[in-house]
N, C-alpha and C positions, 0 to 999 in steps of 0.2 A: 504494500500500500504506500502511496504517496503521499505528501501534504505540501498543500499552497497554504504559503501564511502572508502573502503580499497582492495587494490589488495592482500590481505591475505584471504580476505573472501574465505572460499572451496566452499561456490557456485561460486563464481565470477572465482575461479581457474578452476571450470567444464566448465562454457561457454568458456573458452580462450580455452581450450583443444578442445571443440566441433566444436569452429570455426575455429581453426588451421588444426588439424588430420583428416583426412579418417579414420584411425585406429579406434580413439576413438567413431567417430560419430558410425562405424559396432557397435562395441564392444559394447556398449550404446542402442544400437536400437533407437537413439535419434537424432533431426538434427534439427537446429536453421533456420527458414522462416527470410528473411529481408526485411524490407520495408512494403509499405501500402499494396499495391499491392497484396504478397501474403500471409500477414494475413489477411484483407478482405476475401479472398478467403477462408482462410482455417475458419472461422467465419463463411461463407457463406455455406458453402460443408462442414464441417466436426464439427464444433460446438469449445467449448472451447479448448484452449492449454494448455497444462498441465504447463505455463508459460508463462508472458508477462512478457520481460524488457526492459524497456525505458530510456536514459536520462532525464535527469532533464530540460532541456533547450525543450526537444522532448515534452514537456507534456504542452506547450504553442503553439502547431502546432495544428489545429481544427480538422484536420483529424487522429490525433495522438489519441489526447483526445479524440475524440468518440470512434476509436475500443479500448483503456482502458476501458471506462468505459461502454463495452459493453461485455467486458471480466470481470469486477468488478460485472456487472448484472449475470451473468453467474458462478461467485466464482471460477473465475479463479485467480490462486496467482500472483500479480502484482509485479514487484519492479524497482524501481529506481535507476540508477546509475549517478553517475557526466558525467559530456560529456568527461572530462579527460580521462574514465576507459573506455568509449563506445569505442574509435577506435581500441581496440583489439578485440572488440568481431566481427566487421563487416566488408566487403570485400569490400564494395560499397562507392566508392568516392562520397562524399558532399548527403548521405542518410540523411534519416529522423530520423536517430537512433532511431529505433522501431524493436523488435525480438520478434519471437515465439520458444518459446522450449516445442515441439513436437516429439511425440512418432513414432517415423518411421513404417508406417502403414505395417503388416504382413497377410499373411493369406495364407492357405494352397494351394500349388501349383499345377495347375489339373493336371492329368497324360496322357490327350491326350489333341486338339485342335479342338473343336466345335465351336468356333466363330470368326469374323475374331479379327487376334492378326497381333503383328511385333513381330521377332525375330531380336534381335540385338546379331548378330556375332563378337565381339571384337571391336566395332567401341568406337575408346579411346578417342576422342575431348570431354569435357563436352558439351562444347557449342552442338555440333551435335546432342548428344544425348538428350540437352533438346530440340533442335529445332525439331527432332523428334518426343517426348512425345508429343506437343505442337500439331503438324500437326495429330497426329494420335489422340489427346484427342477432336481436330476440324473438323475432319471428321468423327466420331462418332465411332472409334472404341476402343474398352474397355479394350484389354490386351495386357501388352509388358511383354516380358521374353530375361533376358536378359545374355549372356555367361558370365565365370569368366572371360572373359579378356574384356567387357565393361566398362566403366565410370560409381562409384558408384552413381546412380538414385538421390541420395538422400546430393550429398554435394550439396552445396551454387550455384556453378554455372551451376549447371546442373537445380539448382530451378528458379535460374533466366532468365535462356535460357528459361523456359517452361511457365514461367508468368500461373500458379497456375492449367495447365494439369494435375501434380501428383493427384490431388484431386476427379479428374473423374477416372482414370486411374486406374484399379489392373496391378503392378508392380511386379514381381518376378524377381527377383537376384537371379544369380548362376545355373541356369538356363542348364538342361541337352535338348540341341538343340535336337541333335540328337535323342533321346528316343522320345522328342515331337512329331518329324518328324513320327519319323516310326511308333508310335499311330496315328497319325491325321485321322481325320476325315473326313478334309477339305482340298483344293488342297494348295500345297504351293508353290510360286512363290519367285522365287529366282532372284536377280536384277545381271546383268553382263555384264559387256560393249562386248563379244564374244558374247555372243546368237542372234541365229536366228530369235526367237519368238518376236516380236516386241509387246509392253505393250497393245497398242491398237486392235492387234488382239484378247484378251483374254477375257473370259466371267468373267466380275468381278460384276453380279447380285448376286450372293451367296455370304457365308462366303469366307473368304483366307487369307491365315498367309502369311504375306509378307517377307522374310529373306533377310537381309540387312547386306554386311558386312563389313569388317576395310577397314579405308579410303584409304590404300595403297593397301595391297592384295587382300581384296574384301571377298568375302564368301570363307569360308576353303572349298577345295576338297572333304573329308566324307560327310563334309552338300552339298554344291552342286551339288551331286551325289543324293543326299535323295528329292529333292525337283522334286514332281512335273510338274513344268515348270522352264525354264531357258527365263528370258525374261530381253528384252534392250530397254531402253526408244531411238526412235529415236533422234537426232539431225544434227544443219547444222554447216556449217561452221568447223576451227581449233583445235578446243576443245577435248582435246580426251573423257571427260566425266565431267557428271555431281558430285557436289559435293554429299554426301550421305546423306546428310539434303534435299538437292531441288531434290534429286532424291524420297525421300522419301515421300516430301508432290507433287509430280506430279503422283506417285503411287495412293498415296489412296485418292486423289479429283477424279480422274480417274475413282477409284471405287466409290466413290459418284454420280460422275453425272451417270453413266451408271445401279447404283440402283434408278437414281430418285428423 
């Protein structure tokens, strides 16, 4: 194990930049896990980090010390920082100052849709979009592709809204909707508080790309033209609609219970 005890260190300068910038995390192909929670997980689904750093005070926590030195089994590079230099690396009020710095997972993007996915249309809350990942990594379905105007997948708080979905999930960023659309394979269901098609009338036994869009405007006009069906989850009462996180996981449990 290591220790950084000076905020001159250039590695200690790379973690403040990764936990600060979106910029840097793209640029990097790299992004910092916080907490037990989802480096267990990524220990669990994905194997070593290409970094564990822990405070010095963190390394007296029993749950700490085990995924260390299950990462030290593993010849993952370990280091130590004072608890002083820890609060710039981490987002999380009264954490257990524990990080992974991990390789933002990539992989080639398909060029139609054979299985069922979500497409995320601009929807910019981090929070949503991890509570999304989260709903769709729990209802078994395996890909999001997502537009340049979504919430980059992969900062801090789009990790901590999805408590460690990223790790089941193939994720594509940058994501050309439309071209997906017009390849697909499978029907695509487009969510919209106007639609006639009510969620419940529709056969969701098969594949289906659910397209989900910005919390304000909803799915852009070209893609809601492209989709398939146009379908509205009912509701009672004032409301004029649902948020697009609970619209999201009332989607595809929807389609879970009706495949069984």
């Amino acid at each position: 194990m290591k220790t950084i005890s000076s905020r001159d260190n250039p590695f200690y300068k790379d973690l403040v930049k990764l936990a600060s910038s979106s910029q840097a995390r793209r640029k990097a192909g790299r992004t910092l896990l916080d907490g037990v929670h989802l480096c267990q997980s990524w220990l669990d689904l994905r194997g070593a980090p290409a970094h564990c750093v822990v405070s010095e005070e963190a390394l007296h926590n029993p749950e700490v010390a085990e995924i260390v030195a299950r990462c030290e089994g593993l010849r993952a590079h370990v280091t130590s920082v004072p608890d002083a230099l820890f609060g710039a690396l981490s987002q999380v009020e009264h954490g257990v100052n524990l990080l992974f710095l991990v390789e933002t997972p990539g992989a080639a993007q398909p060029s139609s849709l054979t299985v069922s996915a979500v497409l995320l249309d601009g929807v910019q809350d981090p929070g949503n979009v991890g509570s999304i990942l989260r709903s769709a990594g729990a209802a078994g379905i395996t890909q999001v592709f997502c537009s340049p105007g979504t919430a980059f997948c992969w900062s801090p708080k789009v990790l901590r809204a999805a408590m460690g979905a990223h790790f089941v999930l193939e994720i594509f960023e940058n994501a050309d909707l439309a071209a997906l659309i017009d390849a697909s394979s499978i029907p695509v269901l487009a969510m919209s508080g106007y639609a006639e098609q009510k969620l419940y009338e529709v056969d969701l036994r098969g594949p289906v790309a659910w397209l989900l869009g910005h919390e304000g405007q909803g799915v852009a006009d070209e893609l809601m033209s492209r989709a398939t069906h146009q379908v509205v989850i009912p509701h009672a009462g004032q409301v004029e609609s649902l948020n697009v996180a609970a619209a999201a996981a009332v989607c595809f449990f929807e389609q879970l219970r009706q495949r069984g």
